[in-house]
C-alpha positions in Angstrom: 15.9 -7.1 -16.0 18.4 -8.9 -14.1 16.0 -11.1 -11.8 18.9 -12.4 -9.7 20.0 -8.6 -9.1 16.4 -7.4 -8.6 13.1 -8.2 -7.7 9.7 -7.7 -9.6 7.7 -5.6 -8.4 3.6 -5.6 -8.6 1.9 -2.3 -7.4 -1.4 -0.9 -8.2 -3.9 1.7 -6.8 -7.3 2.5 -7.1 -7.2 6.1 -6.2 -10.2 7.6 -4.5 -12.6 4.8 -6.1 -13.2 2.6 -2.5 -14.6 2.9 1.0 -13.3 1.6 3.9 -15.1 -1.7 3.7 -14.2 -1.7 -0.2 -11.0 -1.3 0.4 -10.8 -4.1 2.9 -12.8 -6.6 0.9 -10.7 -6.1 -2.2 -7.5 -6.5 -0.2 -8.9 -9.6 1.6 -9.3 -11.1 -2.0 -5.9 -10.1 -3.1 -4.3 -11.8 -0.5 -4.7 -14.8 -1.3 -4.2 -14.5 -5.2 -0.4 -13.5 -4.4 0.6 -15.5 -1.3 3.2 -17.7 -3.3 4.7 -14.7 -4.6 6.4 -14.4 -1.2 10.1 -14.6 -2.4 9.6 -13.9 -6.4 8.0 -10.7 -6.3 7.4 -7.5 -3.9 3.3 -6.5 -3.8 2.4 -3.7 -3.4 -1.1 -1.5 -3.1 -0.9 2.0 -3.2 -4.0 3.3 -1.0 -5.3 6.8 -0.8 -4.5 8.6 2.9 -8.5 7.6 4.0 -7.5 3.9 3.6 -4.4 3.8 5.0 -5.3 2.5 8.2 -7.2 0.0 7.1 -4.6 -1.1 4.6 -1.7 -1.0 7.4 -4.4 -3.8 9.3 -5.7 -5.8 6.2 -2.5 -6.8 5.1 -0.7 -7.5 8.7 0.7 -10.9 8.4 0.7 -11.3 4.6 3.0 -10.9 2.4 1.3 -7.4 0.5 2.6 -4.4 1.8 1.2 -0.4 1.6 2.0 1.9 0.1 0.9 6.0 0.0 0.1 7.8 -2.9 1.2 11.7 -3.4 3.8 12.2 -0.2 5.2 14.9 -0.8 8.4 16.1 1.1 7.8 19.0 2.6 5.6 19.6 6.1 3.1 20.5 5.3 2.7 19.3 1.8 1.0 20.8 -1.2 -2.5 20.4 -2.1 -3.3 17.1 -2.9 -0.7 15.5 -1.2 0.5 14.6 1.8 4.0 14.8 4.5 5.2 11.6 5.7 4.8 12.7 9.0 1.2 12.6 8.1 1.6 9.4 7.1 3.5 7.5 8.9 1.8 4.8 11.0 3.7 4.3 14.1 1.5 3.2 17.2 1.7 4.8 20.3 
């Protein structure tokens, strides 16, 4: 991989295996395990739809971003998965 044409990129998920709280705690921890990645690689965690929210808010300021598993294009989506619209996180 050409590094100076693109970036690394770190991603994981845990599926349906945390709570809320989980979720948060284990994001909390992250956080500061990549903060001088800022610039060298893109991170990434991949939450399932009932952590989203808590995601989006756990990693506000940092430099981890979210991401949804199983979007599917089409509204509504199949069975597991979900629309963007669904998703998307855009306050009011």
């Amino acid at each position: 991989m050409n590094k100076a044409v693109r970036k690394a990129i770190i991603a994981g998920n845990w599926k349906m295996n945390k709570t809320r709280p989980e979720a948060k705690a284990l994001i909390e921890g992250i956080k500061p395990l990549v903060a001088n990645a800022e610039g060298k690689v893109e991170v990434i965690t991949c939450v399932p739809f009932t952590n989203l929210e808590t995601a989006v808010a756990a990693t506000a300021g940092s430099n981890v971003k979210v991401g949804a598993e199983n979007v599917h294009s089409r509204s509504p989506a199949h069975s597991p998965a979900r629309s963007p619209q669904i998703c998307s996180l855009r306050s009011a």
